[in-house]
GUZABA-492418 format. One line per 4 residues: their letters; for each residue x, y, z of C-alpha. Coordinates in nm, 3 decimals. Layout:
N
A = X,Y,Z | ...
***
This chain:
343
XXXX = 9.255,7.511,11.864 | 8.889,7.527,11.687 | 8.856,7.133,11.784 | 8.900,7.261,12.132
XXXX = 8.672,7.511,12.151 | 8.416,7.335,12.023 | 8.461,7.080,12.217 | 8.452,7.320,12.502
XXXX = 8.124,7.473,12.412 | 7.811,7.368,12.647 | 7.671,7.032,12.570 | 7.336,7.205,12.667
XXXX = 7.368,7.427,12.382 | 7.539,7.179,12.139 | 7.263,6.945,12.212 | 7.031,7.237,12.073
XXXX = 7.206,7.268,11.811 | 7.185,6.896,11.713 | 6.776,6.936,11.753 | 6.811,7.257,11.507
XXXX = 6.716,7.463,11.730 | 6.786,7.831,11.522 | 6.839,7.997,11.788 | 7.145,7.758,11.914
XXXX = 7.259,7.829,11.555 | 7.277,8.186,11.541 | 7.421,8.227,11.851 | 7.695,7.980,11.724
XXXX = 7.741,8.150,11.433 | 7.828,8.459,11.616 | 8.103,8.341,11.847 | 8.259,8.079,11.570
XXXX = 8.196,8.277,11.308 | 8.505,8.530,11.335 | 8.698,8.220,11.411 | 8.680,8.008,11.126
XXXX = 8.728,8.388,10.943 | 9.033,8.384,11.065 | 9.113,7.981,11.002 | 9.061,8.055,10.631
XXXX = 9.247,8.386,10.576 | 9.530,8.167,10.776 | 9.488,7.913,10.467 | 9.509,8.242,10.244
XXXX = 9.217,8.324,10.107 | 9.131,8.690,10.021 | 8.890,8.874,10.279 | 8.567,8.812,10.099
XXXX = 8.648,8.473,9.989 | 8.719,8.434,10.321 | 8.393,8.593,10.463 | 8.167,8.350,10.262
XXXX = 8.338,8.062,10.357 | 8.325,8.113,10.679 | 7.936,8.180,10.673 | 7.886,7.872,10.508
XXXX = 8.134,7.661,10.721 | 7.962,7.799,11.023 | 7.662,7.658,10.937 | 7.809,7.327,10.815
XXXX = 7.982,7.316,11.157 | 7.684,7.394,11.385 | 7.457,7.150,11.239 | 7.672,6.797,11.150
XXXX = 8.004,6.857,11.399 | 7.874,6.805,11.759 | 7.848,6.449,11.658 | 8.186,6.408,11.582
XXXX = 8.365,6.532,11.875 | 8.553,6.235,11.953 | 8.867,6.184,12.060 | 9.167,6.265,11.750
XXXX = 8.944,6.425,11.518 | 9.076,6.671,11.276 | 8.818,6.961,11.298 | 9.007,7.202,11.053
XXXX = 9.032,6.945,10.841 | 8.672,6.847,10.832 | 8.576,7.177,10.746 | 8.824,7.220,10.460
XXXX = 8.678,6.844,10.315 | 8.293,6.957,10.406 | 8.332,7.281,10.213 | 8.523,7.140,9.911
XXXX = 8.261,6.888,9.874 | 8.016,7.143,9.797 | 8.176,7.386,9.595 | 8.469,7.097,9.433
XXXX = 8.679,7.230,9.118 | 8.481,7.590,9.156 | 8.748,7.583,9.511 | 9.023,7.479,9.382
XXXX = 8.965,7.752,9.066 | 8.944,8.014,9.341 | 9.268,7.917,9.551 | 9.439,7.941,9.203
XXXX = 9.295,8.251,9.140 | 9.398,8.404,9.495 | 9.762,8.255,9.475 | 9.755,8.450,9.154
XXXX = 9.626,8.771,9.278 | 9.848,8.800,9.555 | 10.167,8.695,9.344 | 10.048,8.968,9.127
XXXX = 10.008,9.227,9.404 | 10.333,9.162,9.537 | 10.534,9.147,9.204 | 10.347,9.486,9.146
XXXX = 10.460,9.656,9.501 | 10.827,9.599,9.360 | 10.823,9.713,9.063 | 10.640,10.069,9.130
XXXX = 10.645,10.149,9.483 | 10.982,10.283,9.537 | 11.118,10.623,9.699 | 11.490,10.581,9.700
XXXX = 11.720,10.836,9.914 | 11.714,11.173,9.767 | 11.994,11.377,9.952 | 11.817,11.699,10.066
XXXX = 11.492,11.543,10.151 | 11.356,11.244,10.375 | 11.089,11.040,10.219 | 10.847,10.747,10.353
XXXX = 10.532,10.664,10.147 | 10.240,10.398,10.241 | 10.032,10.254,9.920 | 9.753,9.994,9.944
XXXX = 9.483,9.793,9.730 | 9.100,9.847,9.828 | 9.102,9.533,9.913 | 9.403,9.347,10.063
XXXX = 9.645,9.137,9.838 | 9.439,9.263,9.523 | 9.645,9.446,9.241 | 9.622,9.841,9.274
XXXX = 9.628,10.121,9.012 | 9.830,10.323,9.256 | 10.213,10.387,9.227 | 10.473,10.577,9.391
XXXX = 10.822,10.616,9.258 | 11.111,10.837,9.316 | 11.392,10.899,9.052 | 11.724,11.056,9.100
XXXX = 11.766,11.275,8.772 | 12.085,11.271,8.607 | 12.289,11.638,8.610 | 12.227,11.897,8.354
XXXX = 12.524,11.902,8.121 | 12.563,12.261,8.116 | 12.562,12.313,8.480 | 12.181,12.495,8.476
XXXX = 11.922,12.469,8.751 | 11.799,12.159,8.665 | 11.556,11.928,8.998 | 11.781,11.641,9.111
XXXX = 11.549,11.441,9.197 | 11.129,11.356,9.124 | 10.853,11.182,9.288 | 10.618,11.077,9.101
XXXX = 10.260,10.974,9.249 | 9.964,10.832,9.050 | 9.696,10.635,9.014 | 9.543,10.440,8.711
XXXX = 9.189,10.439,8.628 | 9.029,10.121,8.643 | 9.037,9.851,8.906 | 9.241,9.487,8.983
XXXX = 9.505,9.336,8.701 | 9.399,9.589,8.435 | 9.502,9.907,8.656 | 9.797,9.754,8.775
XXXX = 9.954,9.661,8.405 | 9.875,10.031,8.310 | 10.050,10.178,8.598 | 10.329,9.914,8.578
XXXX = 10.328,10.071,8.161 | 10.333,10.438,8.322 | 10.621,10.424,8.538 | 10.821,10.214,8.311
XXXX = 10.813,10.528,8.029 | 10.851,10.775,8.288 | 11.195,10.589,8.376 | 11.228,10.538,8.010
XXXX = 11.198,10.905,7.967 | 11.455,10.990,8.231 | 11.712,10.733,8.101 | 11.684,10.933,7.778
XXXX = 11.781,11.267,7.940 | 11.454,11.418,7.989 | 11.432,11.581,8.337 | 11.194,11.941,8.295
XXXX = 10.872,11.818,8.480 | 10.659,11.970,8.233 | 10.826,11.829,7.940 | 10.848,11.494,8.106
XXXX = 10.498,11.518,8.151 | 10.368,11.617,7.758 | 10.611,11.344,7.621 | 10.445,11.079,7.837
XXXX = 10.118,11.165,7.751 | 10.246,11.155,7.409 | 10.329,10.837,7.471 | 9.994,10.698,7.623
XXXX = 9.768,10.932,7.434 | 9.760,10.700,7.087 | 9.724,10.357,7.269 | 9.342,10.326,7.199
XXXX = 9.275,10.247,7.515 | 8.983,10.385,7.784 | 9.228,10.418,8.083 | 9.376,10.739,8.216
XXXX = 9.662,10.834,8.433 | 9.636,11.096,8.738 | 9.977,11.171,8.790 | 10.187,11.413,9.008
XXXX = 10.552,11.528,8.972 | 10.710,11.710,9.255 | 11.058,11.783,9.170 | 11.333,11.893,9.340
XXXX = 11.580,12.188,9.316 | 11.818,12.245,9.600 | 11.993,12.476,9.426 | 11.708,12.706,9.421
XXXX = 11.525,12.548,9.777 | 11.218,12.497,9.572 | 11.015,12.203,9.461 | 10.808,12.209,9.157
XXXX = 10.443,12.121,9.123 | 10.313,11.885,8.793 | 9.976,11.775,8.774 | 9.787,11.559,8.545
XXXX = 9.437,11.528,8.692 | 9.593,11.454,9.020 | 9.501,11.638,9.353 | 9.713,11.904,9.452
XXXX = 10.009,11.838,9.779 | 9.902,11.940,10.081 | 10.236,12.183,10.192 | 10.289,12.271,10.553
XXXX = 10.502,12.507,10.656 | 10.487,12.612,11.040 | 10.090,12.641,11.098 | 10.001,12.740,10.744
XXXX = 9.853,12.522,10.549 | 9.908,12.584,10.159 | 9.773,12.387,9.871 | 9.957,12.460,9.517
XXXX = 9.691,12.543,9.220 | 9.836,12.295,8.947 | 9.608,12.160,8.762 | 9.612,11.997,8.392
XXXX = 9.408,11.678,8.204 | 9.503,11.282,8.318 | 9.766,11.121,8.059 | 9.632,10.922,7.818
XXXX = 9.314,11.056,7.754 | 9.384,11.372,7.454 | 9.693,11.415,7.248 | 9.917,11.765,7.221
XXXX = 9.804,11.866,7.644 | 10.040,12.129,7.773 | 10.142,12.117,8.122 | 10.284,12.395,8.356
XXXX = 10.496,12.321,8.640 | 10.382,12.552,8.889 | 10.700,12.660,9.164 | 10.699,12.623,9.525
XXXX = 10.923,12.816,9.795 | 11.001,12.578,10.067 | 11.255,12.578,10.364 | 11.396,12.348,10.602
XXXX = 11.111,12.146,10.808 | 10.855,12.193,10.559 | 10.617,11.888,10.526 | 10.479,11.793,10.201
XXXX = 10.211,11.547,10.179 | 10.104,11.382,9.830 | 9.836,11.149,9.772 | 9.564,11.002,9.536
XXXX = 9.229,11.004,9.517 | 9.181,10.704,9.737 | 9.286,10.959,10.009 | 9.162,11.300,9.935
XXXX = 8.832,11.142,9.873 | 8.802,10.913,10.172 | 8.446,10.922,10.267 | 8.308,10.864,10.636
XXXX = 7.937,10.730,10.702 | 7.818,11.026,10.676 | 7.962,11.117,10.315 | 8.173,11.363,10.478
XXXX = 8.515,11.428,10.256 | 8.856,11.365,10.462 | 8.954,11.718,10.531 | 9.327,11.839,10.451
XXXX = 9.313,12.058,10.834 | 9.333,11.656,10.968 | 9.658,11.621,10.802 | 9.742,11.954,10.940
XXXX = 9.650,11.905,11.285 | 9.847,11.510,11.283 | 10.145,11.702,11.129 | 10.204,11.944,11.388
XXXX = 10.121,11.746,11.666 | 10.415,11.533,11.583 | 10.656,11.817,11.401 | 10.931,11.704,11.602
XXXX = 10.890,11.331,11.531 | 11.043,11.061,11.243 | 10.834,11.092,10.934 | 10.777,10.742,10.989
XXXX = 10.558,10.801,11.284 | 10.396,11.083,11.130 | 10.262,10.869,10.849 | 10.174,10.589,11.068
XXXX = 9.985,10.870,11.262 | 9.796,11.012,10.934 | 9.709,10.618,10.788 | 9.561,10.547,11.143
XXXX = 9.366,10.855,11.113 | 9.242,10.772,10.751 | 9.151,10.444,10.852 | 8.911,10.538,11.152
XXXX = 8.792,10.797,10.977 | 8.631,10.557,10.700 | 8.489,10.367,10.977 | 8.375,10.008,10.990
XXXX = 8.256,10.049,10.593 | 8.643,10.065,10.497 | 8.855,10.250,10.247 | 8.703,10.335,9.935
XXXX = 8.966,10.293,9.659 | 9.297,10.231,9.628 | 9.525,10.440,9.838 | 9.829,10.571,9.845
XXXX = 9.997,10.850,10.027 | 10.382,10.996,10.000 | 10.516,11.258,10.291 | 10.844,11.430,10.253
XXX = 11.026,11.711,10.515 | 11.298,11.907,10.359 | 11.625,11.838,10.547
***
């Protein structure tokens, strides 16, 4: 398809081209340029990778190829020879290193993004890197909590939605540690949200390690028709019910960081149809161009709009939102965002 193109392109202004005319150059750059973009995240390179070599294949491309238009020739092949002559092992090192990264992304999506079905509630989440295929310090899980023993008003279930500090591989292994000792924790009979939460701080707390955990628990009680709220540095759910717009104070210090923290669950009444809407950072703190914050009366405004749709389309509806609202400069961070409606 490229060798076609090209081959398509005005002899006038390859003929330019050939004389070095810069002019002929940028001009080629600009309407090949997004093509052989696409040609190399097709051969499954990461974005920027990607980006680069494409600037520097245009320009390999508008200057030696118009030559070579002849009948048979392989022009995505060219390219691939022309640029691994010039950058040799240092390519091959970064293929490696983006096979790696996005075996390590999707190993990581498995392991701690998962909201099973929680009778009582529906659930659909949506969690991404910064940037595409890279490891993320985000996680979402859901838990179904074994029964209390003595028949008390214990949650049934938890969410759990957090996000690392840090960036890449690092983040990833230390949210990959989180949820495995929050499971750990359950496993081992532990379902009070604030308990679960000062035992795995407890946990993190002695590692010697910079990184920190923002971490929120909603829990749920369908006994009682309430969730609970446990925060850990994390920003508070965004709770809809009708029109009004409610945001839970829970507030308390990211795991990992100080030893002995106490943390409060704080209770919230909720009834059939009731939207909650969890999220990290990455979300809450979404800037536009114009360093405006993404406001919670967007979510608000999506989620009543569509009250009477699947949750499904209502977080399609919000990620759309997020993502034009960032504009061309993109997301920010890692982000990840969890809805639930109580059935």
């Amino acid at each position: 398809m490229l060798f076609d193109q090209i081959r398509g392109y005005s002899a006038q202004l390859l003929s330019k081209i050939s004389d070095g005319d810069e002019a002929a150059i940028v001009e080629f750059h600009r309407v090949f340029g997004p093509v052989l973009l696409t040609m190399f995240e097709n051969l499954g390179w990461p974005r920027q990778e990607a980006e680069n070599l494409a600037i520097e294949a245009a320009g390999l491309v508008a200057v030696e190829l118009p030559d070579r238009l002849d009948a048979g020739f392989d022009a995505v092949r060219w390219i691939e020879d022309q640029v691994s002559r010039v950058h040799g092992s240092e390519l091959k090192h970064l293929a490696a290193a983006a096979r790696e990264q996005r075996d390590t992304s999707a190993a990581q999506a498995k392991l701690i993004g998962r909201l099973p079905t929680i009778p009582g509630l529906e659930t659909v989440y949506h969690s991404r890197p910064k940037a595409e295929g890279s490891p993320s310090g985000d996680f979402v899980r859901g838990l179904i909590l074994p029964a209390d023993q003595n028949g008390g008003p214990s949650p049934t279930a938890l969410v759990a939605v957090g996000d690392a500090s840090g960036k890449g591989g690092p983040a990833s292994l230390y949210a990959a540690l989180t949820v495995g000792l929050l499971e750990g924790l359950v496993n081992a009979g532990k379902t009070d949200p604030g308990e679960l939460m000062i035992n795995l701080n407890a946990l993190l707390a002695p590692r010697g390690v910079p990184e920190f955990v923002c971490l929120q628990l909603l829990a749920w009680h369908p006994r009682e028709a309430h969730l609970t709220v446990t925060s850990a540095g994390a920003h508070s759910p965004v709770i809809l019910s009708g029109e009004r717009l409610t945001r839970p104070r829970s507030e308390g210090i990211p795991l990992g960081l100080f030893p002995d923290v106490k943390y409060e669950p704080v209770v919230v009444e909720v009834q059939q149809g009731d939207l909650i809407v969890a999220g990290t950072d990455g979300v809450f703190e979404q800037q536009n161009d114009r360093d405006e914050l993404y406001e919670t009366e967007r979510l608000r405004d999506i989620c009543l709009a569509r009250a009477d749709r699947c949750l499904a389309s209502i977080l399609e509806a919000i990620i759309s939102d997020l993502y034009r609202f960032a504009g061309p400069s993109g997301m920010g961070d890692d982000h990840t965002l969890a809805v639930i409606r109580i059935c």
